[in-house]
C-alpha positions as a Python dict, from the first residue, in 0.01 Angstrom:
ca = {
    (1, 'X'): (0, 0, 0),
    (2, 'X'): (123, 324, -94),
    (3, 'X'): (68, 585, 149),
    (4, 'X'): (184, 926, 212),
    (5, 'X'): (178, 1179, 480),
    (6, 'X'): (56, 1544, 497),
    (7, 'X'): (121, 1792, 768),
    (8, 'X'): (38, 2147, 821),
    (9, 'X'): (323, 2377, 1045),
    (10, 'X'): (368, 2685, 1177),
    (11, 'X'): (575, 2843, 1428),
    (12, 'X'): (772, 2469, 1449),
    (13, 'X'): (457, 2325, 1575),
    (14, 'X'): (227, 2100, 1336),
    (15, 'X'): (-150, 2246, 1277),
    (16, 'X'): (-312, 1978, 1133),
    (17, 'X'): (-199, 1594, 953),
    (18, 'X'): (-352, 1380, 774),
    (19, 'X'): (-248, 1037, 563),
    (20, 'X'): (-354, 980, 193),
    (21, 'X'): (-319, 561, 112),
    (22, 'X'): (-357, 442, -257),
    (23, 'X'): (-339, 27, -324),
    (24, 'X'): (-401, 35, -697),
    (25, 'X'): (4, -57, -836),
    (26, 'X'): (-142, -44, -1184),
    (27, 'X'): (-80, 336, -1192),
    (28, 'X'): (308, 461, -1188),
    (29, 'X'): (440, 592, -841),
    (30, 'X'): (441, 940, -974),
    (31, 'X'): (90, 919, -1002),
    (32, 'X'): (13, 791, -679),
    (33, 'X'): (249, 1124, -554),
    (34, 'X'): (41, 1344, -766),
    (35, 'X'): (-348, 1150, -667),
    (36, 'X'): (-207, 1107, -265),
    (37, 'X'): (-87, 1528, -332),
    (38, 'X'): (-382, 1639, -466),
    (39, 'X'): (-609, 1413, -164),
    (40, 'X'): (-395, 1602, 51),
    (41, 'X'): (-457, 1935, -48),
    (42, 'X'): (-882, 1856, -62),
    (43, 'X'): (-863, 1720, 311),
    (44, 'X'): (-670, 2098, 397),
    (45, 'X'): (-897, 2268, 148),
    (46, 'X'): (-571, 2410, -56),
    (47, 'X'): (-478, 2511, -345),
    (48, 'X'): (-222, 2243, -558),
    (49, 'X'): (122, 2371, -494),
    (50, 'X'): (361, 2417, -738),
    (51, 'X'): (662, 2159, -739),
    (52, 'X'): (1000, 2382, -759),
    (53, 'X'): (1342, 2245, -842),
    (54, 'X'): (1444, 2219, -483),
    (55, 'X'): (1094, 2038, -404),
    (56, 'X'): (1182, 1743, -658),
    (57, 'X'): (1548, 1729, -568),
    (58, 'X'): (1457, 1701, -203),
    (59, 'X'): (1154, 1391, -290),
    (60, 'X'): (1386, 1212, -506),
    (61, 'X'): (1612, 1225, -258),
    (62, 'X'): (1434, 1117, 48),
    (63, 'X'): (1096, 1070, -34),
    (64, 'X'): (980, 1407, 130),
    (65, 'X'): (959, 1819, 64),
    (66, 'X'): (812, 2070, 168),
    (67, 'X'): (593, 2330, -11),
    (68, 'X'): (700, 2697, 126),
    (69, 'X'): (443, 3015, 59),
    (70, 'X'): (642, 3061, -304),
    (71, 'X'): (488, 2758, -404),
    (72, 'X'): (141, 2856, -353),
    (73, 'X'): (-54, 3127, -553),
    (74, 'X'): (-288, 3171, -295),
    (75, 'X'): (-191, 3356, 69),
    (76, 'X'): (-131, 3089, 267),
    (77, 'X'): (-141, 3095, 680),
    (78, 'X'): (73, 2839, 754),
    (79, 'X'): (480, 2866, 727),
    (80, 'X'): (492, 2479, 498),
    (81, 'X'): (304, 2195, 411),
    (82, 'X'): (527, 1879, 410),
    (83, 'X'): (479, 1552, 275),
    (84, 'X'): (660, 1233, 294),
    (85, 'X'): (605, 935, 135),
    (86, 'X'): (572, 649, 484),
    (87, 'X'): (510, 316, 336),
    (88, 'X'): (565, 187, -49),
}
């Protein structure tokens, strides 16, 4: 089961969390990122960030980033949203 993890912070203290799981291996693992991403962003009610150079260097390298305000078009009130892939 593919699953990833969501979290809200702010001030260095998380604001909300939440896990997106996807068991259907017939789609690549980019599109389980982008489908658990975008299941993510619903549950938070957010706009779909946009992934930066630095955010796919860091998730290629360990499977988690972190979405600052410059990857949002909308104000955001939160300092990052953070996900990390937990279980493949």
């Amino acid at each position: 089961m593919f699953r990833m993890w969501g979290k809200l912070w702010k001030d260095n203290h998380l604001l909300r969390d939440t896990v997106a799981a996807n068991g259907d291996y017939s789609m690549s693992r980019t599109a389980m990122v982008f489908q658990a991403l975008d299941e993510i962003c619903r549950e938070f009610d957010l706009g779909q960030p946009i992934w930066l150079d630095s955010n796919i260097k860091d998730f290629k390298l360990h499977d988690k980033t972190r979405f600052t305000r410059d990857s949002f078009i909308e104000e955001i009130d939160f300092d990052y949203l953070e996900i990390h892939v937990i279980e493949e």
